[in-house]
C-alpha positions in Angstrom: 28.4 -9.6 59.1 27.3 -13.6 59.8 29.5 -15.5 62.6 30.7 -18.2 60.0 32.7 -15.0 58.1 34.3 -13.5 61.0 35.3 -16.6 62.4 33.2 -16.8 65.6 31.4 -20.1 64.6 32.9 -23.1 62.5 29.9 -23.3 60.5 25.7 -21.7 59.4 23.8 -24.1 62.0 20.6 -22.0 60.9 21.0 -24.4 57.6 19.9 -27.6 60.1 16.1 -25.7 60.1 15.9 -25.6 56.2 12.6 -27.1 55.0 11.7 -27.5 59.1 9.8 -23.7 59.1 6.9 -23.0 57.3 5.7 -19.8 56.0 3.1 -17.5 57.9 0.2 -17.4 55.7 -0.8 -13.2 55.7 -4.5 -12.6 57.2 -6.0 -10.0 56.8 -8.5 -8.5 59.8 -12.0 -6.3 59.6 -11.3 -2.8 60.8 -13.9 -0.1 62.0 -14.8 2.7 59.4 -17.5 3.9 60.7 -17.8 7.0 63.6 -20.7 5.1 65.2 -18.8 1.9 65.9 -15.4 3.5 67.0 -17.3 4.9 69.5 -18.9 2.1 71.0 -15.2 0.4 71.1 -13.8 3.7 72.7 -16.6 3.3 75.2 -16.6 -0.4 76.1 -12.4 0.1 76.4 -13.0 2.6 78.5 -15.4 0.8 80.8 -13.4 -2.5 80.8 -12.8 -3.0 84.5 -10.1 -5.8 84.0 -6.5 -6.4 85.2 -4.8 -3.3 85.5 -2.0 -4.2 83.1 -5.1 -5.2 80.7 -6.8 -1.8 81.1 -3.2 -0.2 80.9 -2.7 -1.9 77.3 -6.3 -1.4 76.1 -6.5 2.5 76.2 -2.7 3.5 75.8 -3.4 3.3 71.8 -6.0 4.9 71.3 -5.3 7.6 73.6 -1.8 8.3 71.9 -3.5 8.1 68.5 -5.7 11.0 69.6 -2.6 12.6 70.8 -0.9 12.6 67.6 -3.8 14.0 65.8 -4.3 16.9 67.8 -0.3 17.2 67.2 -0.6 16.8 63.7 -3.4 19.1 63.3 -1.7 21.7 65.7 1.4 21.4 63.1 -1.0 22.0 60.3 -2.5 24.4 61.6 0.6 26.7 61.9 1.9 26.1 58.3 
């Protein structure tokens, strides 16, 4: 429910931005399909020796995708 309806504001001020945004143009990036390269990027994440929040961010994904395969394939596996 928008603010002008319920009576909370006396008019739409998101109106003042019309025609002052423009729209995000989609691009599209290169992923890795290929064992060989994933594991070069697993191993120079791995031996990244940067800012602890850095390091923190670089290897949470791709240690929680791992963890979701081995549960997927655990689920799998019992059906």
């Amino acid at each position: 429910m928008d603010a002008v309806a319920t009576g909370s504001a006396e008019r739409d001020v998101t109106q003042d931005l019309k025609g002052a945004l423009t729209t995000a143009t989609p691009t599209h990036f290169s992923a890795i399909t290929e064992p060989k390269q994933a594991g070069e990027l697993m191993r120079s994440i791995f031996d990244y020796n940067g800012h602890p929040y850095t390091v923190a961010a670089l290897k949470l994904p791709p240690t929680a995708v791992c963890a979701l395969r081995r549960t997927s394939q655990s689920r799998m596996d019992r059906d």
